[in-house]
N, C-alpha and C positions, 0 to 999 in steps of 0.2 A: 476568546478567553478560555473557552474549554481546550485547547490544547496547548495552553499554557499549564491547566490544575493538569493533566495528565504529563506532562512532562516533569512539575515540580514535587509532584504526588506518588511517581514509580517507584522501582525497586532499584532502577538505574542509575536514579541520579546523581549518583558520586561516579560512574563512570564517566573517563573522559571525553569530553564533547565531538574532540578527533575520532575514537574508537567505535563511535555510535555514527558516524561521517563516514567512517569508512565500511562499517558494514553495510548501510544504506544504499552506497554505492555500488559495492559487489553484488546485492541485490541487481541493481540496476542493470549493471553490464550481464547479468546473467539474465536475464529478462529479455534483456535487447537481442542477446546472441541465441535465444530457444529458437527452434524451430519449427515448434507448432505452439497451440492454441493451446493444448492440453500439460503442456509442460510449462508456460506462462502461469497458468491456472493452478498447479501442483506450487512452482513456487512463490504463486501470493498464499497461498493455503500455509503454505510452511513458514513465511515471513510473517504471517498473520500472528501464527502461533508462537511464535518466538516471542513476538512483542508480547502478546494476551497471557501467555504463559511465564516466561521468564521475565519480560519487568512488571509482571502482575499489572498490568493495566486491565480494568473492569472491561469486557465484551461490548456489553452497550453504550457505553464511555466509547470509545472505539470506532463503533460503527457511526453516532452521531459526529464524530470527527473526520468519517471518510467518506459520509454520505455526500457531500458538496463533489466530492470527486467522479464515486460512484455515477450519479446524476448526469455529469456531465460525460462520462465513458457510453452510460445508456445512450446519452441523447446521441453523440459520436456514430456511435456502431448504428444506430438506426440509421442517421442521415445516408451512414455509408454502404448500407443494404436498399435504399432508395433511392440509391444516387439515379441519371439519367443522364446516357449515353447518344451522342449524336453519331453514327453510322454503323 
């Protein structure tokens, strides 16, 4: 439900639902296409700010709405630093 008041409650939302689709996405394929760890990382910081910034969504608004994701990236990257190889 909170990421339903952050969507109806932005500064966005008379933008169109395509336009917010397709930035998401270009997000995404640039994302997919970085080449390190440090450039992932630059642009979730800049995507971060876009949204926190430009449709005024509240910071802590935000983070309890990514924390479920966050969570599970933790838990990801740990398994994946623990994993256990046979030869």
């Amino acid at each position: 439900m909170l990421i339903e008041q952050c969507a109806y409650n932005n500064r966005w939302r008379q933008v169109s639902t395509a336009a917010k689709a397709l930035f998401a996405a270009c997000g995404m394929v640039a994302a997919f296409l970085s080449r390190s760890p440090l450039t992932t990382c630059g642009l979730t910081g800049a995507l971060t700010a876009v949204t926190v910034l430009g449709a005024r969504v509240p910071l802590l608004r935000y983070l309890k709405v990514a924390l479920p994701a966050l969570l599970f990236l933790a838990v990801s990257a740990g398994t994946l630093a623990v994993s256990v190889g046979w030869g």
